[in-house]
N, C-alpha and C positions, 0 to 999 in steps of 0.2 A: 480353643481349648487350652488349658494350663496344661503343663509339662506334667503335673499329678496326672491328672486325668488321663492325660495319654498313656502314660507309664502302667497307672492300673487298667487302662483298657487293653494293654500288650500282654499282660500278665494275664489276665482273664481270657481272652484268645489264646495263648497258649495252654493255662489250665485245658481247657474246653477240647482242643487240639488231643490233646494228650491225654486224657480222659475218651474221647473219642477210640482213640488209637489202640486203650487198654482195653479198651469192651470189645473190638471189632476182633484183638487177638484172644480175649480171652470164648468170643461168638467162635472164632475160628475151630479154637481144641474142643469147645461142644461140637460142633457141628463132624470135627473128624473122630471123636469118639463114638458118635453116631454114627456113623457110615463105617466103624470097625465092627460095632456091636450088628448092625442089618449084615454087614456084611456086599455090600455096596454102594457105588459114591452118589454122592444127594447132590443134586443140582435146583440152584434158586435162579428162578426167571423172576426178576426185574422190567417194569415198566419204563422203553427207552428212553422216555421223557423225565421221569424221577431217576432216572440214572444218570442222566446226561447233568442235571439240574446238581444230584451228588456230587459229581465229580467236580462243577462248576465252584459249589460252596468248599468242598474242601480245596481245591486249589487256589483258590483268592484268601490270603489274608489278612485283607483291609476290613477293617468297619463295615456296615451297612448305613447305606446314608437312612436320617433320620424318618423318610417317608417312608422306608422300610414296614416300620411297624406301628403305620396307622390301621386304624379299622376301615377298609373300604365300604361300600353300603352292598356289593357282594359278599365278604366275610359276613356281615352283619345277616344276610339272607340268609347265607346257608347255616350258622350255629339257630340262627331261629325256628329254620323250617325241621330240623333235627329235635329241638326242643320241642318243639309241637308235634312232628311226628311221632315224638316219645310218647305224650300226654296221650295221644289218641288211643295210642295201643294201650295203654295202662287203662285207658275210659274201658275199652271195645274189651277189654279182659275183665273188667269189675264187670259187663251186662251179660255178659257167659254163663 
């Protein structure tokens, strides 16, 4: 890669970073204006394997190598089986 290309992909990671960083503090002050207004504290359970997985992407910040973000023929099953599973219900709702 050209030295552009790196430059803007450093830039863009850290946009993203930092962007990241401003939503999770600004999620924060809702969440503790919540828990002033109920009047007790709100606790989110996280799935340990999407959690672990967060923690993984926010502490690397390299690239993803490019197979990253090929379409596997599992990706490709499961947005299909969703697409169809929508279509069905919309059929099985029009014969109601």
């Amino acid at each position: 890669m050209s030295y552009r290309v790196e430059k803007r992909a450093t830039v863009v990671l850290l946009l993203k970073s930092r962007r990241i960083d401003r939503l999770m503090g600004i999620f924060r002050a809702k969440l503790l204006a919540v828990a002033e207004e109920l009047g007790h504290e709100i606790r989110i359970f996280t799935n340990s394997a999407n959690s672990a997985a967060s923690k993984e992407i926010s502490a690397s910040s390299s690239e993803e190598p490019d197979h990253f973000y090929d379409l596997t023929p599992e990706d490709y099953y499961r947005i299909m089986s969703d697409r169809i599973r929508g279509n069905v219900d919309t059929e099985r709702l029009l014969w109601l």
